[in-house]
N, C-alpha and C positions, 0 to 999 in steps of 0.2 A: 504494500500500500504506500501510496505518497506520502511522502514527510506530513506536509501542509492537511493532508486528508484527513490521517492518526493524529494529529493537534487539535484540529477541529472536530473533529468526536469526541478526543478525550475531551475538551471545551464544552460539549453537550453534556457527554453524560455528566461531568461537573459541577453544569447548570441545572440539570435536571432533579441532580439526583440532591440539589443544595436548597433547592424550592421545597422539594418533597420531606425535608426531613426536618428543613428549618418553620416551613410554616404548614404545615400539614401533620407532624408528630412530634409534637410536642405536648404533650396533658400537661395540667396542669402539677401532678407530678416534679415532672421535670422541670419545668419553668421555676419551680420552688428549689430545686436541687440544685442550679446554677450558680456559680458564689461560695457556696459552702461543700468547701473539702471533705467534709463527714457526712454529705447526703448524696446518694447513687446519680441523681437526676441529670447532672454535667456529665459526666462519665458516662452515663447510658447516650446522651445527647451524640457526646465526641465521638461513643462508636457507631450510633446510627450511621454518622456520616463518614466514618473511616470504611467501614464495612460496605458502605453504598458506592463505594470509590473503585471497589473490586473492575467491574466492568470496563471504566478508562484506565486501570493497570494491566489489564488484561489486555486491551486494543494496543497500548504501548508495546507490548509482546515481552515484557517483564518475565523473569523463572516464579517461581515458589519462595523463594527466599528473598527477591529483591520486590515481589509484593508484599511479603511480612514486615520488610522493614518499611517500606512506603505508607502501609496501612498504618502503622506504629506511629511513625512520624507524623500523619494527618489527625491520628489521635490525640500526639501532644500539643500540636499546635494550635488544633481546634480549641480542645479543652482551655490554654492558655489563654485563647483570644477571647472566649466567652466569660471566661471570669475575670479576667481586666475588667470588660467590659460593665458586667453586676456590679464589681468593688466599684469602679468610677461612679457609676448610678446611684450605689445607695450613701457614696459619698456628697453627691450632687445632685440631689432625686428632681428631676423635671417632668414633666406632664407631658403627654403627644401633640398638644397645642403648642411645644414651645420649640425654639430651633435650636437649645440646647439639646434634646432630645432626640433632634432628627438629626443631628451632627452626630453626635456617637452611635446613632444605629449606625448612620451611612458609614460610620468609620469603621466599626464592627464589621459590617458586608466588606466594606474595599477592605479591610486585610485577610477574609476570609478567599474573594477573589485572587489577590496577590499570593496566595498560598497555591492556589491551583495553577498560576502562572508559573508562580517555581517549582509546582510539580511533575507538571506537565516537561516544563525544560528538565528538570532532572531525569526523569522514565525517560527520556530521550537520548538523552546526553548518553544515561546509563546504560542504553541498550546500542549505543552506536549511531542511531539514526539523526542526531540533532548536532 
């Protein structure tokens, strides 16, 4: 497959699979779990979306072991980004009317994007094709 073709898959499933986990599974559960190190709900979060990543490491044409560590890695970063995020908030708690609020979602999503941009270039770099 094209370089360009496998980047833009992996790009999709990325997109897709970051809709579905970030606003479509989430209970409230988890939403509560986010923040705090001693309740499941971030860590279930982080793996939804590590584990839904399988498919664009898979298109990359990664082994067995260089999607364990990919997965791995998507999981610490996620997790990291979504609790920054909670700590900021409940350090600064703003309302959905406010543009303090809508700046750190956006920021939240752009670093969650930037993740897949580097992961993307990595599965590539690491399989030879980029």
């Amino acid at each position: 497959m094209h370089l360009v073709t496998v980047a833009i898959a992996m790009l999709l499933c990325f997109q897709v699979k970051h809709f579905v986990a970030d606003y479509v599974l989430q209970p409230a559960w988890v939403l509560r779990g986010k923040g705090d190190v001693r309740q499941i709900g971030g860590y279930a979060h982080a793996a939804v979306h590590a584990l839904g990543s399988l498919p664009a490491f898979l298109i990359a044409g990664l082994g067995a072991a260089e999607i364990l560590a990919f997965v791995v890695v998507e999981f610490a970063i996620h997790y990291v980004i979504d609790y920054t995020k909670v700590a900021i908030s409940r350090r600064k708690p703003a309302g959905p009317t406010t543009r303090a609020f809508w700046a750190l979602h956006g920021a939240d999503q752009l670093m969650h994007q930037l993740t897949y941009t580097g992961l993307i270039y990595a599965a590539l770099a690491w399989n030879g094709t980029g």
